[in-house]
Structures are given as C-alpha cells and as structure tokens.
C-alpha positions in Angstrom: -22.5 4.6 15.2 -19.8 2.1 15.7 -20.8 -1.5 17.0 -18.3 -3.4 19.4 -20.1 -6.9 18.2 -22.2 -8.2 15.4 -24.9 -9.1 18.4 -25.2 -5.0 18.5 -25.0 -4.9 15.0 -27.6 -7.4 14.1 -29.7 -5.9 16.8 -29.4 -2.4 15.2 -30.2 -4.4 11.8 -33.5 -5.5 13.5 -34.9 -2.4 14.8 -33.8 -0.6 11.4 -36.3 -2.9 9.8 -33.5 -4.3 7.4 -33.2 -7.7 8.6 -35.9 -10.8 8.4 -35.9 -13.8 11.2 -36.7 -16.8 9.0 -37.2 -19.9 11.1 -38.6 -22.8 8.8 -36.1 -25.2 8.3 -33.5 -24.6 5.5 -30.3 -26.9 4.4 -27.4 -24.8 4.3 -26.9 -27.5 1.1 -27.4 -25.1 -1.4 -31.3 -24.4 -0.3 -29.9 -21.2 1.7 -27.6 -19.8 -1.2 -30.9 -19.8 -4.0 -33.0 -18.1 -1.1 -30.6 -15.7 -0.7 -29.7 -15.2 -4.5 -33.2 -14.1 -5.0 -33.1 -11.6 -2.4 -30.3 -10.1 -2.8 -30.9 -9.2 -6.4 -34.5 -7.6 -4.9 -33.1 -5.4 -2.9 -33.9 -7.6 -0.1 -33.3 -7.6 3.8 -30.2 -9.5 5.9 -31.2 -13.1 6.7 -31.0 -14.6 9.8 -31.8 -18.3 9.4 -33.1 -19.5 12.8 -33.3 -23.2 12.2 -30.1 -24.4 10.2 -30.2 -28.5 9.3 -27.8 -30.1 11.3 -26.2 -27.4 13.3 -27.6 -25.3 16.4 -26.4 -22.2 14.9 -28.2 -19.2 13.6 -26.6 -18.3 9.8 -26.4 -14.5 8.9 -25.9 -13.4 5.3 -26.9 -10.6 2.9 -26.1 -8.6 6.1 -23.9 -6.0 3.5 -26.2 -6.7 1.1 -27.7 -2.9 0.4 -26.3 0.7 -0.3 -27.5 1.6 3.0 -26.5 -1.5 5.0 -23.1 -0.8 3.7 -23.2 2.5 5.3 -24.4 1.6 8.1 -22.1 -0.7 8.8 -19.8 1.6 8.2 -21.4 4.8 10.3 -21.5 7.1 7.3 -24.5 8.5 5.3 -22.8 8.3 2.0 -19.8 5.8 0.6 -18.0 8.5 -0.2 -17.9 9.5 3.2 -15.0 6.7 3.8 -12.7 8.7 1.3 -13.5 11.8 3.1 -12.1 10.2 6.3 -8.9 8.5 4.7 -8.2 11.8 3.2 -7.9 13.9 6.4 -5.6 11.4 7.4 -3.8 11.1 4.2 -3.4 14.4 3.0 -1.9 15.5 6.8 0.6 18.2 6.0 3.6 20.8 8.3 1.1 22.3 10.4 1.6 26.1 10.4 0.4 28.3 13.6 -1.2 27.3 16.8 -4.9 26.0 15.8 -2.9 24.0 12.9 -0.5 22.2 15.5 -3.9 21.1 18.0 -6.0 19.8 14.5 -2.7 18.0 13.6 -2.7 16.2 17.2 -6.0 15.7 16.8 -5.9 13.6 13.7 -2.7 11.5 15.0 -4.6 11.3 18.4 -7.6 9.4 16.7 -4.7 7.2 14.6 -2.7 6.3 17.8 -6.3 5.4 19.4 -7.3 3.5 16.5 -4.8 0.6 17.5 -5.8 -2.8 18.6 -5.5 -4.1 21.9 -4.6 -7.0 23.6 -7.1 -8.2 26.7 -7.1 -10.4 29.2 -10.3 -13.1 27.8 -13.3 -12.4 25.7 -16.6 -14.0 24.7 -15.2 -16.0 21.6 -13.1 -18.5 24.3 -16.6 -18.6 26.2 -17.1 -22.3 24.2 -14.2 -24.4 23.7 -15.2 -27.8 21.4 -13.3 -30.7 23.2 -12.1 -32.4 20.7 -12.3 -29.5 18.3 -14.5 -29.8 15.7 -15.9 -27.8 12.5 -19.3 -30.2 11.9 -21.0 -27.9 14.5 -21.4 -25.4 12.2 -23.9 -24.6 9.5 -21.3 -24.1 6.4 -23.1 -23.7 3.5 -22.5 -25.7 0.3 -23.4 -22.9 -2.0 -23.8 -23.9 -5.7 -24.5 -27.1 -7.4 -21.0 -28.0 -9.1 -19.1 -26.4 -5.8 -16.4 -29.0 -4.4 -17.9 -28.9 -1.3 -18.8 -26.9 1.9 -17.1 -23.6 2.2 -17.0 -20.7 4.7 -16.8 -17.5 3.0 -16.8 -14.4 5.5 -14.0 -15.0 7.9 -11.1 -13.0 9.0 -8.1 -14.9 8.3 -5.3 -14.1 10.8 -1.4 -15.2 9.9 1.9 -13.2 10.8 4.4 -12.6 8.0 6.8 -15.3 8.9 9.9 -12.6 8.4 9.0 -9.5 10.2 6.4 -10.6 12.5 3.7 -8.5 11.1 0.3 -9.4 11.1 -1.9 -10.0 8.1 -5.8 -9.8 7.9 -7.6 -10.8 5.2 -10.9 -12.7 3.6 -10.1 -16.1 1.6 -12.5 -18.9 1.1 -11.7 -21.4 2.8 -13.2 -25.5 1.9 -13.8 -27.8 4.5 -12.3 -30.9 3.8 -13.9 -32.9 7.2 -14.3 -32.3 10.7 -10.6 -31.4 11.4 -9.0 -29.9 7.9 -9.5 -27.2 5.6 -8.3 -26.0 2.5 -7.0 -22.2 2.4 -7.6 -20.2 -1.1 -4.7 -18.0 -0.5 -4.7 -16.1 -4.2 -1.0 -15.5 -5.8 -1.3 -11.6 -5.4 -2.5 -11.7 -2.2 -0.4 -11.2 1.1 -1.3 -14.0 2.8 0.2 -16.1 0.1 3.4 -14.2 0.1 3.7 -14.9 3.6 3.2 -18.5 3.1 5.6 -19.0 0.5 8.5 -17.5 2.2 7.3 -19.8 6.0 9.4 -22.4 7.9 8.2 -25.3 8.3 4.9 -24.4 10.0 2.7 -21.5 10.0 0.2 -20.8 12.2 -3.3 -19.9 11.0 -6.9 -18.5 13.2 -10.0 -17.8 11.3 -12.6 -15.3 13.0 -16.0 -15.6 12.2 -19.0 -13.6 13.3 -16.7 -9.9 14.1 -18.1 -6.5 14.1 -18.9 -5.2 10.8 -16.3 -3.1 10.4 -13.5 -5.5 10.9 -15.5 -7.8 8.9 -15.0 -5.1 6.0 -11.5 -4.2 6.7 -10.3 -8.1 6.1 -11.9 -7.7 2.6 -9.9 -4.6 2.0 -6.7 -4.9 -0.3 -4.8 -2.8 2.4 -0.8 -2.1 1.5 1.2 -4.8 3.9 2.5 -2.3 5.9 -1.4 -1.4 7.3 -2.5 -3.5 9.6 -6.5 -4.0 9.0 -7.5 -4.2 12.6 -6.2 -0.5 12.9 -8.1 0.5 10.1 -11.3 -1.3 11.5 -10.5 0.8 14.9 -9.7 3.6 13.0 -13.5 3.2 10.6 -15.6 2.2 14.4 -13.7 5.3 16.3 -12.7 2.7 19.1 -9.8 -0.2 19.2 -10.2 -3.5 18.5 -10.0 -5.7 21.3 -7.8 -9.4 21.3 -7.0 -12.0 23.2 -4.3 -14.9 22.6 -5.1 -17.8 20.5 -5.4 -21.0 23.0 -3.0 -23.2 20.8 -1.6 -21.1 18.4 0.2 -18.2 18.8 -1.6 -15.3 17.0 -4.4 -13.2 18.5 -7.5 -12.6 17.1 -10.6 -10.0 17.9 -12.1 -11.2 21.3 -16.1 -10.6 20.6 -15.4 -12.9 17.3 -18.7 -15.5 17.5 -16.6 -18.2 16.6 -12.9 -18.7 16.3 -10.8 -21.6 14.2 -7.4 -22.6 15.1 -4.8 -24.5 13.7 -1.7 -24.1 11.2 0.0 -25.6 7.6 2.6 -27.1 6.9 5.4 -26.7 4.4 5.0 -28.2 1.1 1.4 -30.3 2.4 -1.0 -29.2 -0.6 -4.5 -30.6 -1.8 -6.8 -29.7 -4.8 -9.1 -26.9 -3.5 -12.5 -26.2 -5.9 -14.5 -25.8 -7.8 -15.8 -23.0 -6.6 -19.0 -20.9 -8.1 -17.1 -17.6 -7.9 -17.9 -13.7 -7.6 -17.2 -13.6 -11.8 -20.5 -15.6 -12.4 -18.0 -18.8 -12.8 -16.7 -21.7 -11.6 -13.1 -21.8 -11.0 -11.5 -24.9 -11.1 -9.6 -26.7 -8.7 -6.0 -25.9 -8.0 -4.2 -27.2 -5.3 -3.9 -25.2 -2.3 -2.2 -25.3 1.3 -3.9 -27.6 4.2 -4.8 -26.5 7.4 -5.1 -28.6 10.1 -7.4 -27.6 13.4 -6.0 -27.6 16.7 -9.0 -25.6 18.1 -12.6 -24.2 17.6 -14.3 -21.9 20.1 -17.4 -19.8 20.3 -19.6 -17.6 22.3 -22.3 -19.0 24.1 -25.2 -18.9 21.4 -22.8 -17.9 18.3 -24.5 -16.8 15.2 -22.5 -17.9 12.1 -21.7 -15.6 9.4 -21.6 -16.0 5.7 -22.0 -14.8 1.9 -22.4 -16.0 -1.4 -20.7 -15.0 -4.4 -21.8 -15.9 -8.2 -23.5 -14.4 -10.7 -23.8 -10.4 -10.2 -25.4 -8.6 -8.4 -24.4 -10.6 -5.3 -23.8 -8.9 -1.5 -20.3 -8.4 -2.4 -21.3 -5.6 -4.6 -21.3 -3.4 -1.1 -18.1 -4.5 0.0 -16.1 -3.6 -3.5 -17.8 -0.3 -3.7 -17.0 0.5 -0.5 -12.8 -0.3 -0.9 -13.4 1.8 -4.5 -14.6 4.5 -2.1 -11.9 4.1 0.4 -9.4 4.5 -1.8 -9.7 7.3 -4.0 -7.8 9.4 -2.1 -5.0 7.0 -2.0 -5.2 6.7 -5.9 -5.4 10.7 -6.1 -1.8 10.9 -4.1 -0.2 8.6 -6.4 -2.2 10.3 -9.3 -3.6 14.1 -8.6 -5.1 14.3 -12.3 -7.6 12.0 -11.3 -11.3 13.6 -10.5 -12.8 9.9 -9.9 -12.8 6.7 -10.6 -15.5 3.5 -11.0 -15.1 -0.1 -10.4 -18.1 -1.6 -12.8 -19.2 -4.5 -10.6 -20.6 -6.3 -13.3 -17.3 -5.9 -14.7 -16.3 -8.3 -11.4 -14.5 -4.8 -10.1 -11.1 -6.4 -11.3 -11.6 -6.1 -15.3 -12.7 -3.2 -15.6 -12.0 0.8 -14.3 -13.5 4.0 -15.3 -11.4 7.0 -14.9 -12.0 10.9 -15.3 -9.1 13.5 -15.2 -8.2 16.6 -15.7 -6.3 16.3 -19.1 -3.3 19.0 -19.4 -1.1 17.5 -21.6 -0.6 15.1 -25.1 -0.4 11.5 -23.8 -2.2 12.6 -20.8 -4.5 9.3 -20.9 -2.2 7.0 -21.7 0.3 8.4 -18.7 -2.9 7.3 -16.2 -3.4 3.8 -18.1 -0.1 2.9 -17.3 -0.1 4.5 -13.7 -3.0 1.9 -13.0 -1.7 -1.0 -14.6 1.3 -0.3 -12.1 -0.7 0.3 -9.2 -1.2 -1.9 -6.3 -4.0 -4.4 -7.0 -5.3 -2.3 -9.7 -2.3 -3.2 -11.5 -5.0 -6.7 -12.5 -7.8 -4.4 -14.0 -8.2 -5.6 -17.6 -9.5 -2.6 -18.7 -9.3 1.3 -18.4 -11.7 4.3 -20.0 -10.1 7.4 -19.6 -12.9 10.6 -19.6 -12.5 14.2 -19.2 -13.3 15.2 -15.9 -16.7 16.8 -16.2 -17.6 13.2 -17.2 -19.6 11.5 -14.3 -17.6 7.8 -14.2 -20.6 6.6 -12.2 -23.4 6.9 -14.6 -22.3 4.6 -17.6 -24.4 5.8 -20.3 -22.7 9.0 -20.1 -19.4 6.9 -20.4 -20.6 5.0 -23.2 -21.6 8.2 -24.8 -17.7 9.3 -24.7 -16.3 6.1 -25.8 -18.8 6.0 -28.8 -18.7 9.7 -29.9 -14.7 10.6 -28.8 -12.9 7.2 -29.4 -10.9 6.5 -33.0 -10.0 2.9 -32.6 -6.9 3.3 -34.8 -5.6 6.5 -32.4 -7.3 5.7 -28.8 -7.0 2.1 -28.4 -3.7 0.9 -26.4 -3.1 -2.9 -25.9 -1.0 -4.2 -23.5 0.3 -7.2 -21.4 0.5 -7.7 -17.8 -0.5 -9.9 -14.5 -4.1 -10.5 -14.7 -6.3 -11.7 -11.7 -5.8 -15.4 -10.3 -9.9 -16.0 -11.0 -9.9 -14.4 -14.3 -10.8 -17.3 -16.7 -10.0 -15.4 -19.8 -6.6 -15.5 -20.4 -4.7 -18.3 -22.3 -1.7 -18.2 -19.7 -3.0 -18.3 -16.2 -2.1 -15.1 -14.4 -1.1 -13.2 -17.7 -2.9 -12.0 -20.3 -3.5 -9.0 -22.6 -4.8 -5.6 -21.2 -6.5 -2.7 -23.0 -7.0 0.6 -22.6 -9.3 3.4 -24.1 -8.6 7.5 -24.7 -12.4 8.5 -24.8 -10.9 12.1 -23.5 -11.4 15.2 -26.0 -7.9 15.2 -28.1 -5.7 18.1 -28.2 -3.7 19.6 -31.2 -0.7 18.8 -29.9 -2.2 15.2 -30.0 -2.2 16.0 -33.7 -5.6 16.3 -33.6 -5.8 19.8 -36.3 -9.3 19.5 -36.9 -10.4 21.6 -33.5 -12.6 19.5 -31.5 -15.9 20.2 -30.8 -17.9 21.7 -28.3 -20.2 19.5 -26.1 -24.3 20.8 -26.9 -24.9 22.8 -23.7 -28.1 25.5 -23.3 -26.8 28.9 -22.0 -27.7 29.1 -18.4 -29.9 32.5 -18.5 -32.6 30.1 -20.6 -31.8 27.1 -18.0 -33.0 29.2 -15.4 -35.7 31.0 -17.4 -37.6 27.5 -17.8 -36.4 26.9 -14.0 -38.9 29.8 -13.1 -41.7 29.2 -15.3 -41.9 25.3 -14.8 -44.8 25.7 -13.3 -46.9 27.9 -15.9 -46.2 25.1 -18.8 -48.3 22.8 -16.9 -45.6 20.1 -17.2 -44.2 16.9 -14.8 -41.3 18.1 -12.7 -38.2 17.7 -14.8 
C-alpha cells in the first residue's frame, strides 16, 4: 500500500504491531541513541518517543529498522521486488503488435503519472516559527565524542545552480544554534557538485517527517538526471505533492512534518564533526558549507524523524539493502554477465561487493572488476569477489567457500588504485587509496589453467529424490 504521509504510515506501523509508544521521559542527549542501539540490533520495533526533554515533539526512529519494515514501506513482499519494478521500466523495448503497443503505454502512463506536483498549500506551512527557530525540536546528540546535535533523516532539497534541476538527497546535517547549520555535503555526492559550481548564494530546504518512500528515495544514489521525487511517486504509485518554499525559492513535499529554510553562501565554511559514523567510526571534522535559516514550519502536532548510524547492524542496514535491490537491474544493463550482486553491510556497503556471473571468456572477472570500479558510486567499493553464477552472493559462507578453495593469490588477486569513499578512514590520501579485487571463479584453460578444474561434489538427483520420499521411514528431523 502506498502512504501519502508518515501520520498514515506510522498509523499502519501501529496496528501492524511493529512500533512501541514509549512515553517516560528520554534526553534526545545521547539517552535516545543507546535505547535505540539496543533495539535495533534485537530485532526490535520503531520507536516513538512520546515525551522528548526540551521539545514538544514526538521523535520517530528505527521506523526502517527491519526486513519487513523495509518492505512495507516500500509496498512489496520481498526486496527484490523493487528490482522487479525498475526492470519493467528499464528494460522497455520497440513494442511489436497491438497488445505490445497498450503494455508499452501502460508502463510510460505510470512514469508520466509518477511526476511531482506542485499545489496550492499543505499541512507542513500549517506552523510557521516567528522568528524561526531550530531549538523546538528534539535533535538528538547521538554518540558521546559527536560535535554536537545533528539531524540525520531529512530530505535535502537544492537546484543545480546551472540547469535548474533539482537535487534530493540525505546529508547529516549539525546544528550549530538556533539559526545555523552545518551541511555534510560529501565530495562524490551531487549536492556538492552543485555547490561548488553556485553563485554567490544557494538556496537550501530540509524536509523532515515525509512519507516513507520519499524518505527512501533521498537516500538513493540516483544518476543526476532522475529526479528522486519521481522515483518516490513512481515506488508509492501516486505523485508527490509540493508547495513553494515561503522564503526561498525551491519546493518541497507539502505533507513534510516539518520544513527548514534558508540558503549558503559562497566561500562561508566552518568545521563540521566529529561525527560517530555508519563505519563504526568517528570521522573527524572537516570544514563544511553554512547554512543560514530564514524559515522553519510544521504541521500542527509534527512528529520529528530521525536515525542513528554507528557500529553495525544499525537501521540503515534496510535502507542500503534496499538501493542494492533497486539497482541490479541498472547494474545488469551496464553489465548482462552479472547473475547478482551483494553489498556486505558489515562491510559499511561501500568496501565491499560480491558479484556472481556467468563466466564465458579468459579475463572474464577481471573485465567486471574494472566495470565496477568505473561504475557510478560503486566506482568507491574497495573490494570485489567475483563467483560463478550458481554461487549464491547472499549466503557468505558459500562465498568464503570459493575464495578459499578456487582463489591462487599469485593468479586471482588484482590490486588497484582509485577514488575511495569520503568516510573511509583507511586510506593514507583522503579520497584515494588502493583497491583489490578477487577471481574466486572456476579458471578456464584458456586462462592457462591445463590442469582441468574440478567438479563441485554434487549427489545425482534420482538418490536426492529417493531420500526425498522415504524421509519419513528413517525416522529423522526434517532436513
């Protein structure tokens, strides 16, 4: 089902038994980020923190924090029902005949339907904060050695300064006081490209508390030419509704709980961090572009969103697995060889991918290394395992298995150098470092391989299903 609001969404989070009401009193100063840390790593329920010190406002988090939250968030049964969807889109070809020309139509009906529009007003102008202020609201401080309060779920709305196009996306962002921020706009990220090449000022809204879906969609590392709020219309199966910014001139979704105005100016930079990050670290502080508040509205009653990030598994899990999903289709356009793939979280999704194709020719493994590291924002990953296809990339003792049993160091082991992620730690050179990749695929003569590889131990299938039938006579646990 597709929510217009998070009110309908937390409702349907409520009667789906996956969300717990706390209302004892709880300091969004680090308090509400070790609650939360526990249950997310049990499996745990969203949180809706009823009684926030200092602020009026509810606090939801940990509402992504599940398989099945995810999905439902999403309105699929299965994550890899997103890639299903993409893919009828994606793989659209010449229709041929009659019923091919209305299925056609029918698929660039529901992308033409999937665009936002503008309206009139909406609930997030319901509240306007005279003078505007962020101290109403319950941002959480979220880990001991963090430079200070932070919100960390908001949709962050700027226009490419050049073409006019609009950019959607999900960077922390520390409050400095009542009236300034600090905006983590990463190198690679579009956002950042669009503020490197603005004028002298550059307007900025932040949109808290929207719909899940557009929620997800401003995590997404969409290509610049996609605009996320199509894509959250296109996920929900209805548009995404705007209205004008009051004193900026951007628009932003109009049944956003909150909405933050304001803009930055050219050149004006201050030292962002630290920061208790999604790779279990700290990053350090770095300076980072000001923004300056010109507005803040809400619904009447606004619940305030947020997540934590740190050591894994955090609710961010959900959100990554959900863009690996997304995209496979996209990555089997660029590369057709490729069966599946798997982002490790624990490998922070960024250092690490798991690929299996369907090898056909020497170098075969090597080819898709390189397509990867030249790839969009997997061109960061740190790592790649190349299987054979029958390999399941999901279950990672069976990977292990390959890399352990197929891999010669001396043969399957390519180094390399390129751009790594703006959070990675590791390397010496921020931004650069070295890159590795790992041929666990069987290896083919032409590989010079003249020893004949081996056959994987496999029973014949007429004694598979002659123990399938007499299970039951040996008296034995289901197996």
């Amino acid at each position: 089902m597709a929510f217009s609001d998070l009110r309908e969404w937390v409702d349907h989070l409520r009667r789906s038994g996956e969300l717990a009401e706390v209302t004892a009193e709880v300091d969004p100063h680090l308090e509400i980020a070790e609650i939360t840390d526990r249950v997310t790593k049990s499996g745990g329920p969203a949180l809706l923190f009823r009684n926030v010190r200092g602020s009026s406002m509810p606090l939801l988090i940990n509402q992504f924090g599940t398989e099945r939250r995810m999905c439902m968030a999403l309105g699929v049964e299965r994550l890899d029902d997103l890639g299903a969807r993409v893919s009828d889109v994606l793989e659209m070809t010449p229709p041929e005949g009659f019923v091919g020309k209305i299925r056609a139509l029918g698929k660039l009906k529901s992308i033409a339907d999937s665009r936002p529009k503008v309206v009139g007003s909406g609930p997030c102008q319901e509240i306007v904060l005279d003078p505007p202020s962020l101290d109403p609201l319950p941002i959480m401080t979220c880990w001991p050695d963090d430079g200070g309060p932070y919100i960390t779920l908001p949709a962050v709305i700027t226009n490419d300064p050049r073409t006019g196009t609009r950019n959607v996306g999900m960077y922390r962002v520390q409050k400095f006081d009542a009236t300034t921020t600090a905006m983590h706009w990463q190198i690679h990220k579009d956002a950042a490209a669009d503020w490197r090449g603005m004028g002298e000022r550059m307007d900025v809204a932040i949109a808290l508390g929207t719909d899940p879906a557009t929620c997800y969609t401003a995590s997404a590392p969409l290509p610049k030419h996609i605009d996320e709020l199509m894509l959250a219309g296109f996920l929900r199966g209805d548009p995404v509704e705007l209205v004008k910014c009051r004193t900026v001139d951007l628009e932003v979704p109009a049944r956003s709980e909150i909405v933050i105005e304001g803009y930055i100016q050219k050149g004006e930079l201050r030292d962002e961090g630290p920061f208790g990050d999604h790779t279990g670290y700290y990053t350090p502080k770095e300076p980072f572009p000001v923004v300056h508040v010109t507005c803040v509205t809400h619904r009447r009653d606004p619940i305030y969103p947020s997540i934590i990030v740190g050591v894994p598994p955090q609710e961010d899990v959900w959100l990554g697995k959900a863009t690996e999903r997304l995209f496979l289709p996209a990555v089997r356009m660029t590369l057709p060889e490729v069966v599946d793939y798997d982002l490790p979280f624990m490998g922070a999704f960024h250092n690490l991918a798991i690929v299996s194709i369907r090898k056909a020719f020497p170098g075969h493994a090597r080819k898709v290394m390189h397509a990867v590291w030249g790839t969009g924002l997997l061109s960061l990953t740190k790592g790649v395992v190349v299987v054979d296809d029958w390999v399941d990339v999901h279950n990672y003792g069976q990977v292990m298995w390959q890399v352990g049993a197929n891999v010669d160091p001396a043969r399957d082991v390519l180094r390399s150098e390129g751009p790594l992620d703006h959070l990675d730690h590791a390397p010496t050179r921020q931004f650069m470092g070295g890159k590795i990749g790992i041929d666990a695929t069987a290896k083919l003569a032409a590989e010079g391989y003249e020893r004949g590889w081996p056959d994987v131990i496999r029973m014949s299938d007429e004694v598979r299903a002659l123990v399938d039938r007499r299970w039951a006579e040996y008296g034995l646990p289901e197996g």
